[in-house]
C-alpha positions as a printed Julia matrix, in Angstrom:
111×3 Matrix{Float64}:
  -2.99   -2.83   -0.64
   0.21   -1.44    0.63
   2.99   -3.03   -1.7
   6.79   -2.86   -2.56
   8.5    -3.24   -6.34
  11.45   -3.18   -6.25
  12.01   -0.96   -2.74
   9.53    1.5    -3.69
   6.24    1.62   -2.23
   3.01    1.5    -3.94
  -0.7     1.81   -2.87
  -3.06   -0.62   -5.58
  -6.47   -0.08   -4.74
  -7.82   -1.47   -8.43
  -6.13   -3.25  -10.92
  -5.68   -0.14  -13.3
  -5.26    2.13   -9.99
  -2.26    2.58   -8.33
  -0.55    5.16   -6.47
   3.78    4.77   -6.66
   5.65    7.13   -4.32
   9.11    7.58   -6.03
  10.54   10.24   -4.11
  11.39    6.43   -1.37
  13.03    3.55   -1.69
  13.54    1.45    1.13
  16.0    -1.36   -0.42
  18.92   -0.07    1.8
  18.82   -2.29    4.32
  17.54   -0.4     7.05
  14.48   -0.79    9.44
  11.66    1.72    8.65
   8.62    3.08    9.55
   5.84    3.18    7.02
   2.46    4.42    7.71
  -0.45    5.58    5.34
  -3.41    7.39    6.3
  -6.6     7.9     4.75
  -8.24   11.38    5.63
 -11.61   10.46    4.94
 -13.88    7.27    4.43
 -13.91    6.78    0.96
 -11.3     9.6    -0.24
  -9.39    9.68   -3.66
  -6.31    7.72   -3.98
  -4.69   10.97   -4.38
  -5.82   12.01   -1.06
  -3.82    9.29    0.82
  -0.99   10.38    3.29
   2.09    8.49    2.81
   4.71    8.51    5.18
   8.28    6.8     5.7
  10.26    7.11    9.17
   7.71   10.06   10.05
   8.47   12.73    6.57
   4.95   12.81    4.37
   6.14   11.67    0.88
   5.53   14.16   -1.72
   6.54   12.64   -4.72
   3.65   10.16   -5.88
   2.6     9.52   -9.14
  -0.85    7.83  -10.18
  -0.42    4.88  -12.46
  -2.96    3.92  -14.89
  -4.32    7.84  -14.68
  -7.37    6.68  -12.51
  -7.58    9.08   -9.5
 -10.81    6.22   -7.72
 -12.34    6.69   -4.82
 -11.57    4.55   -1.94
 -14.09    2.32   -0.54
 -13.1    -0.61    1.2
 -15.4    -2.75    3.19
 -14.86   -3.1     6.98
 -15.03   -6.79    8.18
 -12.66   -6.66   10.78
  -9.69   -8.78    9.14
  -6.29   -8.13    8.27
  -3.46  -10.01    6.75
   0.16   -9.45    6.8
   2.66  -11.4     4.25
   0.21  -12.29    1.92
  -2.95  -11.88    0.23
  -5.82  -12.28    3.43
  -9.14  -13.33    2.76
  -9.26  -12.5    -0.96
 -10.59  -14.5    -3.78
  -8.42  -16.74   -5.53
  -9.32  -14.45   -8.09
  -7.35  -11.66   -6.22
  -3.75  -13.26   -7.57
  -5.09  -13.47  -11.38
  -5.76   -9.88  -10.81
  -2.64   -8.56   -9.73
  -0.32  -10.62  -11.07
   2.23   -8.06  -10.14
   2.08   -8.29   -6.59
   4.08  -11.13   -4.39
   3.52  -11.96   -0.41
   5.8   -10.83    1.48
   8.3   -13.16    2.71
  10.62  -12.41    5.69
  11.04  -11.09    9.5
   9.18   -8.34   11.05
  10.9    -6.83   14.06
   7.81   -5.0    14.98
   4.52   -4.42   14.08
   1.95   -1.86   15.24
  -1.89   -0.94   14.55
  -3.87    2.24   15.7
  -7.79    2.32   14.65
């Protein structure tokens, strides 16, 4: 789950693992373009691409110290301002994260 604390992104894939790229912040006000791209199917967390306006980010730092692999299950749903088809469970889980709530100009997906 791609989220955003405080204009910095994060990646949470598990409750105690969480990838937060501090070398961006995004809380200026601008339009940007964020994109993150996994290099294999189930890869690290570390492994993930993250990239803002087109520049890889290099400054991420794993939170919780749990480098996990990735494996996400593929049922052909996605959700954008909130938390999808999750489990009320989901929100008891990561109490930390909060829909998003606002415009987008434009949105794009490539598979």
């Amino acid at each position: 789950t791609l989220i955003l604390e405080h204009g910095f992104p994060a990646i949470q894939v598990h409750p105690e693992s969480r990838m937060n790229y501090f070398d961006i912040n995004i809380a200026d006000n601008q339009w940007h373009h964020i994109a993150a791209s996994m290099p294999r199917k189930s890869c690290r967390l570390s492994e993930i691409k993250f990239y803002l306006d087109g520049v890889l980010s290099t400054g991420a730092l794993i939170e919780g110290g749990l480098d996990r692999n990735i494996f996400q299950t593929t049922s052909g749903k996605i959700s954008l301002g909130g938390f999808g088809h999750s489990s009320p469970a989901y929100e008891d889980e990561y109490p930390r994260m909060k829909p998003y709530n606002g415009y987008l100009k434009d949105f794009k997906l490539w598979g």
